[in-house]
N, C-alpha and C positions, 0 to 999 in steps of 0.2 A: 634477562628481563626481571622486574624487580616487582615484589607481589603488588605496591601499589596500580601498578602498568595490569595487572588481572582481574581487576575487583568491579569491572563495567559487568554486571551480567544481572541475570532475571531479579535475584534477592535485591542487588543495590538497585535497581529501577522498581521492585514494589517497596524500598523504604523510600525511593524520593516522591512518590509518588502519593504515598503515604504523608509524609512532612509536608506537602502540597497541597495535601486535604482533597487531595482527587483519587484516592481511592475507599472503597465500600465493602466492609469486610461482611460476608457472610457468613454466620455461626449458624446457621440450623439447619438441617438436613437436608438435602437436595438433590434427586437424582437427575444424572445427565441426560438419561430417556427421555425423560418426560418433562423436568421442571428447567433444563437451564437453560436451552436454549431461548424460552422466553424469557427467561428474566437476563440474560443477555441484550435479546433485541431491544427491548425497554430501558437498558442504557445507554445512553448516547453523550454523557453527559462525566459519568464517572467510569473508572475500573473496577471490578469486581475479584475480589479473592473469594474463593469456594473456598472453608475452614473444614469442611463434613462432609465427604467424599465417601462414596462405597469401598471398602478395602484400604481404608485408612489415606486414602488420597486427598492434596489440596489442588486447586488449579486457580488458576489466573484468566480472566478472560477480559476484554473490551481495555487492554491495556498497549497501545491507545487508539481512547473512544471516538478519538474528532483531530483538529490539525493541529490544539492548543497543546494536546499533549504529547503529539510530533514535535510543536516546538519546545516541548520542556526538556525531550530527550537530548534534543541537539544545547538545550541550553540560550534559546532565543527568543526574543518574541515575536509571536505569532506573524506579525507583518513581516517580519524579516527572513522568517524559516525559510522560503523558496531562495532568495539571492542566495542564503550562507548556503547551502546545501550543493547551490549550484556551485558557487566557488570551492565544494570541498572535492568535487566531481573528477578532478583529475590529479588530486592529492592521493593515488595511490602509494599504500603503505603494502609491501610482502609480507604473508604474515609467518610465523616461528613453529618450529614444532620442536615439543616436551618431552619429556620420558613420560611420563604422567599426569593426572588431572583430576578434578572432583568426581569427571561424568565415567568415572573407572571407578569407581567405589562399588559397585557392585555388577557382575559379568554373570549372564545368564546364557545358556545355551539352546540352542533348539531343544524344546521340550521342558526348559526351565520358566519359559513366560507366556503371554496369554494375552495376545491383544484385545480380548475380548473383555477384561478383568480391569482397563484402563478405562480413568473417567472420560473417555469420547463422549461428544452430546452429540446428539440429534438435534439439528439448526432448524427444520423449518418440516411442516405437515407431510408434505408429498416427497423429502427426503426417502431413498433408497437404504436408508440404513446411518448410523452412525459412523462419521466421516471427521478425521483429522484432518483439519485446514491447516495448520500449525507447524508442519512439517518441513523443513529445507531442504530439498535433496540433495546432495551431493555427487557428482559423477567428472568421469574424463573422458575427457575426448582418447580414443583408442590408439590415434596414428599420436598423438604429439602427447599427450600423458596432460594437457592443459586440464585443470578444473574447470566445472561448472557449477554454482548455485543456486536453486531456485524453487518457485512456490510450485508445490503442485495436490490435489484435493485426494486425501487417500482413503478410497471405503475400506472398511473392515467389513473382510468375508469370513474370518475364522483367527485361531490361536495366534495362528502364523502366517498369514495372507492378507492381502490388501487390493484393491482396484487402483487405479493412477491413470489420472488423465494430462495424457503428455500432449500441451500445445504446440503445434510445430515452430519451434523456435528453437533454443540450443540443449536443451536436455532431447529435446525430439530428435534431432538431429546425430547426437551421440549415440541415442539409442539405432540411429538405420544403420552407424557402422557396424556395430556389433549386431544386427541382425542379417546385416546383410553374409556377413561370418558364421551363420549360423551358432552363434554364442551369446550365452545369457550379458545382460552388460550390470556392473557391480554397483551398487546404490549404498549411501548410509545418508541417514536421516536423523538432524538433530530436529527435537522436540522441546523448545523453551531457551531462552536466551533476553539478552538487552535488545530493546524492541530497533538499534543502530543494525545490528544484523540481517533482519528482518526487512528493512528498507533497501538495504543493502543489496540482499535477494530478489527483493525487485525492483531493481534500476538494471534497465536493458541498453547495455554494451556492447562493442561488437565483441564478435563471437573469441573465445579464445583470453578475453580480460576475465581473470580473478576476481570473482564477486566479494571473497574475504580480503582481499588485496582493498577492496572499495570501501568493508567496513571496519577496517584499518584505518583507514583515510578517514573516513564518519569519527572514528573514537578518537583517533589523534595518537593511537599506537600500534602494533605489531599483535595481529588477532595469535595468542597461541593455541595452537594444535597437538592433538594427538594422532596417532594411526592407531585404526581401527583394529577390531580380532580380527577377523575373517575374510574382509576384504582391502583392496589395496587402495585405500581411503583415506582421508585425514578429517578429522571433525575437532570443533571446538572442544579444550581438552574442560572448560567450566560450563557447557552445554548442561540442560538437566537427563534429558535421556535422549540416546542414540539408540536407531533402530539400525542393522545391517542387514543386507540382501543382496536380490540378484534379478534383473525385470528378464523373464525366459521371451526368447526371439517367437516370435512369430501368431502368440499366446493372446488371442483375444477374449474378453468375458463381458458380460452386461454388467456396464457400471453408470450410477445415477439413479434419481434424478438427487440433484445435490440447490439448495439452495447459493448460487450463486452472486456476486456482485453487480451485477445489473438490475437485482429482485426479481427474477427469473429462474426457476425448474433446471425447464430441461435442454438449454443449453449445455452442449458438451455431452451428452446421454447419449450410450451407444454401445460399441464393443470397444474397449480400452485394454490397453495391459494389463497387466496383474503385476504386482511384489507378490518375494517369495522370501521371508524373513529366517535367517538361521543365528542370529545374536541380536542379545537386545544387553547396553550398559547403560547407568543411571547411577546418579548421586544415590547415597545412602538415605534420604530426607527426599528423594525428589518432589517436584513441584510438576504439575503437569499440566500446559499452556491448549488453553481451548481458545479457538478465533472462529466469531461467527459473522457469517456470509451477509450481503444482504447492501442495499443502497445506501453511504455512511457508515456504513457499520465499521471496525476496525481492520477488518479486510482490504476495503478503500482506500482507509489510510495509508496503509501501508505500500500500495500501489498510485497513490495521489503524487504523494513527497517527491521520490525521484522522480514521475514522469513530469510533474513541472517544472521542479528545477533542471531535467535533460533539457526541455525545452526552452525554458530562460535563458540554458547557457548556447545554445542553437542561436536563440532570435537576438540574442543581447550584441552578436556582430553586423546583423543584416543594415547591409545599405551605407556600413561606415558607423554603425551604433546607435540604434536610437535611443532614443529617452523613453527606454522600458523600466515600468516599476514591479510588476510581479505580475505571474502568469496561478489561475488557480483552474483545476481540474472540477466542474460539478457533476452533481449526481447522477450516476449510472456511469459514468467513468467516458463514455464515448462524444464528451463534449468538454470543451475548456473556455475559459477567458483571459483576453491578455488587455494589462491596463496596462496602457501609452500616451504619453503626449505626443502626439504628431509632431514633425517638425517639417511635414511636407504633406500636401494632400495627396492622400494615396500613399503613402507611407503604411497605414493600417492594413490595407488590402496586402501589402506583402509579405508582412511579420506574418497575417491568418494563413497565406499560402503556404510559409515554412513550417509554420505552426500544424500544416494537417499534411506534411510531408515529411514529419520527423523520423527517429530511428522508433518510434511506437506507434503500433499498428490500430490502437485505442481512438487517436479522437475523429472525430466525423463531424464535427459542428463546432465552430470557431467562432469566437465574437470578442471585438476590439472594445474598450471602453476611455475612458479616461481619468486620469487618476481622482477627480473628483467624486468618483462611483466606486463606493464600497464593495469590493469582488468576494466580501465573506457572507454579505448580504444578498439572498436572494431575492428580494425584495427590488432590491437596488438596480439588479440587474435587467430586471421588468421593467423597473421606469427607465431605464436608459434604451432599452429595446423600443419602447412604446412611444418616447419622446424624443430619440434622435437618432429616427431609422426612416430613412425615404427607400420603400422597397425597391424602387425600380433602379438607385442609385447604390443602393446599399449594401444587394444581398447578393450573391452571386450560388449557383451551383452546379456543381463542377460533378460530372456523371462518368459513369464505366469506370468507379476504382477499387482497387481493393483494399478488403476495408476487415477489421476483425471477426474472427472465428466464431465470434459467443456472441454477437451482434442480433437478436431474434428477429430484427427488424426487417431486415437484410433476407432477400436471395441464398441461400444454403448448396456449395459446392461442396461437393466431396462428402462425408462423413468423418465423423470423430474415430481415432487410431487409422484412417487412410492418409495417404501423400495428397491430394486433392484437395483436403478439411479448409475450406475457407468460404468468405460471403463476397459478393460482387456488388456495387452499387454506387453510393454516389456520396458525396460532402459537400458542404457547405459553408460559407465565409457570411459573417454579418458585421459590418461596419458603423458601429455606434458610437464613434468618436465625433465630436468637435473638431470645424476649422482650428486648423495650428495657429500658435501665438503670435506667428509673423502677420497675421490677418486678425487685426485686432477688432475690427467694426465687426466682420460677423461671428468672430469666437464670443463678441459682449453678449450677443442675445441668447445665450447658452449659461449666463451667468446663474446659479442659481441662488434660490433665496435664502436668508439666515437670519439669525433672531439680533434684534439691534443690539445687545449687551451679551455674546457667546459665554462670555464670564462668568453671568452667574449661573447657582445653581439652586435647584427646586430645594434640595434637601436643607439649604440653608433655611430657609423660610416656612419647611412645615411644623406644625404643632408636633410638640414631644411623642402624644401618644400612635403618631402617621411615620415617624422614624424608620422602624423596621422594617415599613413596607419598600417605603422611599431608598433606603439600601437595598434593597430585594433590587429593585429597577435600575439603581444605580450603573451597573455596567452596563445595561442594554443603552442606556439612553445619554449618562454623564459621561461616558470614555468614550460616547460616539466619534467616529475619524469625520462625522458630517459638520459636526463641529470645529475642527481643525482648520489652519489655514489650508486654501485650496489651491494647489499647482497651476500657475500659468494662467490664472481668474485673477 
């Protein structure tokens, strides 16, 4: 592999990011207790680098803040992110492993580090404690040696100890082998990386697919690898730090409440597992990558990207193909929108069906639109709910399903670290599309309205000293897509 093929990681995504004028460096003092996680939630907008860290630390956080700067990592824009992503979906790349790496520059041993001494922030009031979101676990499956990677929320109880809430899915699943063997099951955790990995980590495959194999495919090369000290592991070998462990069988503790992506507590709050940490390796400079929780927040993001694009690449064969242009996940993660031109009536009603029947356990609330509705606009998506929704015709809901774990909405089976842990209830399709184009007379009265000359622009015409502001508005209102020509109008 040749060093160009290694140079995707945390540093080159805060210089591009940087060169993009979307990141916000912080020079003055700030502790993670108390001061970052608000100044965190407060950007939605840009990245932030932490410069003045307690114990000589920097960190990275809200990188990326929203889905503009999802598309930057992929290299797209913005409208385009979900199709390319989806198409890169089955571009698995195997990835390589090294003799060594950056994230070996310095090997510390049980008793040599201190999790407590890392800039972990406390995200939100009623938080449990200081909690690495930031985390990738890494684990195998027992019988077949397959990898798994994925997010999981890890409290800090001490030097060398952690909480970890395993949702049952495939890291939960590896963990009942090895418990049910009454044996610890081996964990390494990188901490910082190119935010492709991260995405990577959550896009949900079936069971047994290589999440680094995925974000291979994402980069467009061969992820390399190290193997771990202590356990029988492999983590990226330009990671900024690796955490090594071991989750003991059977070992429950009160973990939470954690600021969550729904903007919700105490979901998932219970008896959870524990890590039990005996290595920790890290660049010599590390960088140490904070994500904070929370509706939009960059947590989201990272959980947005793939499950739209799974799902794009799900509905983009339904029925023979339709005339899907992008699907976007909103706020609070358990509802989505798919914009379609119909090419049949009731077309809409089947894409929402596959749509809440995906491989993600996330959406509960489904709504068709048309590509004349803006899907980045919330805004948009009211007036198309408001304006071309006959309830009795339109809505449907669909009861007795199951539906996600962290849903507070929801019925609550089981408890969090039981076999049971899930919510029971019901979904919903809303169909806010326009008659299709074959039916010209009533798709017309749907036509919406637009300014007799789309051409011009305000900015042209204001006085000199009204300029600045006029660029200020410029993207909200001159690069509007409502201005664009309109599909099948």
């Amino acid at each position: 592999m040749s060093a160009a093929t290694t140079q995707r990681d945390m540093r080159t995504w805060i210089e591009e990011l940087d060169r993009a004028r979307e990141l916000i460096r912080i020079d003055k003092p700030v502790d993670p207790l108390t001061q970052m996680g608000s100044l965190l939630y407060q950007s939605r907008e840009k990245a932030l680098l932490f410069e003045k860290l307690p114990h000589g630390w920097r960190s990275l956080g809200q990188a990326p803040a929203n889905t503009r700067h999802a598309a930057l990592a992929f290299g797209v824009a913005e409208e385009a992110l979900i199709p390319h992503v989806a198409a890169k979906l089955g571009a698995l790349i195997a990835p390589v492993t090294l003799a060594g790496g950056p994230v070996k520059d310095v090997k510390l041993g049980k008793g040599e580090f201190d999790l407590t001494e890392l800039p972990v922030h406390v995200a939100g009031q009623r938080d449990g404690g200081p909690v690495i979101g930031s985390g990738l676990v890494v684990s195998k499956d027992p019988d077949t040696g397959q990898r798994n990677l994925s997010f999981h929320r890890l409290q800090i109880k001490g030097p060398d100890k952690s909480g970890i809430l395993l949702y049952p899915r495939h890291t939960w699943r590896n963990y009942l082998k090895y418990q049910a063997r009454n044996q610890p099951m081996p964990v390494a955790i990188f901490v910082g990386h190119h935010p492709l990995y991260y995405v990577a980590a959550a896009t949900t495959a079936a069971y047994g697919v290589d999440e680094l194999a995925i974000a291979g495919g994402f980069l467009g090369h061969a992820v390399p690898l190290v193997k771990c000290e202590t356990v029988d592991l492999e983590v990226p070998a330009d990671a900024e730090i690796v955490l090594e462990g071991h989750i003991p069988p059977h070992v429950r503790e009160d973990e939470g409440p954690f600021s969550e992506f729904q903007d919700y507590y105490i979901t998932g709050t219970g008896k959870n597992p524990i890590v039990e940490y005996q290595c920790m390796t890290r660049r010599q400079d590390a960088i140490f990558k904070n994500l904070q929780n929370g509706s939009e927040m960059e947590g989201c993001v990272f959980h947005k990207v793939p499950m739209c694009a799974t799902i794009f690449r799900r509905l983009k064969d339904i029925g023979g193909g339709p005339n899907l242009h992008n699907v976007m996940i909103l706020p609070g993660v358990f509802a989505l929108v798919v914009q379609v031109t119909q090419r049949f009536y009731g077309e809409a009603k089947n894409l929402l069906m596959a749509a809440l029947s995906s491989e993600y356990q996330h959406p509960k609330v489904a709504i068709a639109v048309d590509a004349d509705v803006d899907i980045f606009n919330h805004s948009e998506l009211l007036w198309a709910l408001a304006t071309r929704v006959d309830p009795q015709q339109d809505v449907v809901v669909i009861p007795g399903t199951h539906n996600h774990a962290m849903d507070a909405s929801l019925p609550e089976l089981g408890a969090p670290g039981t076999m049971l842990w899930q919510r029971r209830g019901s979904k919903l399709l809303i169909d806010a599309t326009i008659p299709p184009p074959a039916d010209a007379k009533a798709r017309a009265m749907f036509e919406r309205i637009r300014p007799h000359n789309p051409q011009l622009r305000l900015e042209d015409f204001a006085a000199s000293e009204s300029q600045p502001l006029v660029r200020a508005l410029s993207p909200l209102f001159f690069g509007s897509r409502l201005l664009k020509p309109v599909v099948g109008l």
